[in-house]
C-alpha positions in Angstrom: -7.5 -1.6 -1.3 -5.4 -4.5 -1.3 -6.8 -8.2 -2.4 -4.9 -11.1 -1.3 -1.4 -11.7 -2.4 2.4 -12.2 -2.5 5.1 -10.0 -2.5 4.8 -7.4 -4.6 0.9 -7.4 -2.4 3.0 -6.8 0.6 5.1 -4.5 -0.5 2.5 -2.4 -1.8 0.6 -2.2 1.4 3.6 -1.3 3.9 4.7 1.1 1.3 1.1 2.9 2.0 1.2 2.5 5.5 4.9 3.9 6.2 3.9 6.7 4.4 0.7 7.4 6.3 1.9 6.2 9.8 4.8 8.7 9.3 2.8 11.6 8.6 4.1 11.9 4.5 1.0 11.1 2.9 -2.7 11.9 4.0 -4.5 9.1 5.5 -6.8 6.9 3.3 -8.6 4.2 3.9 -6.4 0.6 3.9 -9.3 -2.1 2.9 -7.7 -5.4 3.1 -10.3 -8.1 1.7 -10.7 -11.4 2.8 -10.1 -11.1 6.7 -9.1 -14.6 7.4 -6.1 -14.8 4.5 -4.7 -11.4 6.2 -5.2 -12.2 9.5 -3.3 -15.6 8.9 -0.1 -14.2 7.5 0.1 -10.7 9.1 -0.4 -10.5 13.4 -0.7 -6.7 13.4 -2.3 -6.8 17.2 1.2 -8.8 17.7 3.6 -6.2 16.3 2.1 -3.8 18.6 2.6 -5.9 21.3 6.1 -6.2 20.1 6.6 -2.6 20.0 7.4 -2.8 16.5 4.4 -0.6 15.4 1.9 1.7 17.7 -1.2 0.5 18.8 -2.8 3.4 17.6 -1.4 2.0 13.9 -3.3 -1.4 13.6 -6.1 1.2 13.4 -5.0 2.0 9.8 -6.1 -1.1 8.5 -10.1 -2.1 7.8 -10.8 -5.5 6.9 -13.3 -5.8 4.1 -15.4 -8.5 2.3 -17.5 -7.7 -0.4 -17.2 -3.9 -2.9 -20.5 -2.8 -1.5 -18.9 -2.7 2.5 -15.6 -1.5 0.9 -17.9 1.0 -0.5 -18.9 2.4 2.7 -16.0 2.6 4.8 -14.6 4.6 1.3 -17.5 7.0 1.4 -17.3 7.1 5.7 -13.8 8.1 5.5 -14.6 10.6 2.8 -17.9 12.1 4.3 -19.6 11.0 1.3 -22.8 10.0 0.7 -22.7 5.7 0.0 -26.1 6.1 -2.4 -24.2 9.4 -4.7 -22.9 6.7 -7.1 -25.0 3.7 -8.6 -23.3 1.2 -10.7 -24.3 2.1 -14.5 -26.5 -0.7 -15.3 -29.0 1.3 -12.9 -28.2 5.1 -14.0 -30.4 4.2 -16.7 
């Protein structure tokens, strides 16, 4: 998951794709909250165009905006069922 950033943000995230676009790590899911903020500093769709990165790559990434919807692509990628963990306030 990666939450708007700088730097140290960036790095973070190419890091985890390299490593999963190149086959050296499994594939997890890469939730980057807050659509509009990545969309306006990365072009992803424009580095495949390039030829810089496959198309098949920009698939990698899932934009996210809330925990809950984060949540569910988490538990998709995972075959997990999204209702086997409540938050604690409701385990009672």
């Amino acid at each position: 998951m990666c939450f708007p950033g700088g730097f140290g943000t960036l790095d973070e995230l190419f890091d985890a794709l390299t490593l999963i676009q190149t086959g050296k790590a499994e594939p997890i899911p890469i939730l980057l909250f807050d659509e509009a903020y990545w969309r306006r500093i990365i072009d992803f769709e424009a580095m495949a165009e390039e030829g810089v990165i496959a198309p098949e790559d920009v698939r990698l990434i899932t934009y996210v905006e809330s925990a809950e919807e984060a949540w569910q692509r988490i538990c998709a990628h995972y075959g997990l069922d999204p209702t086997c963990a409540r938050p604690r306030e409701e385990q009672g």
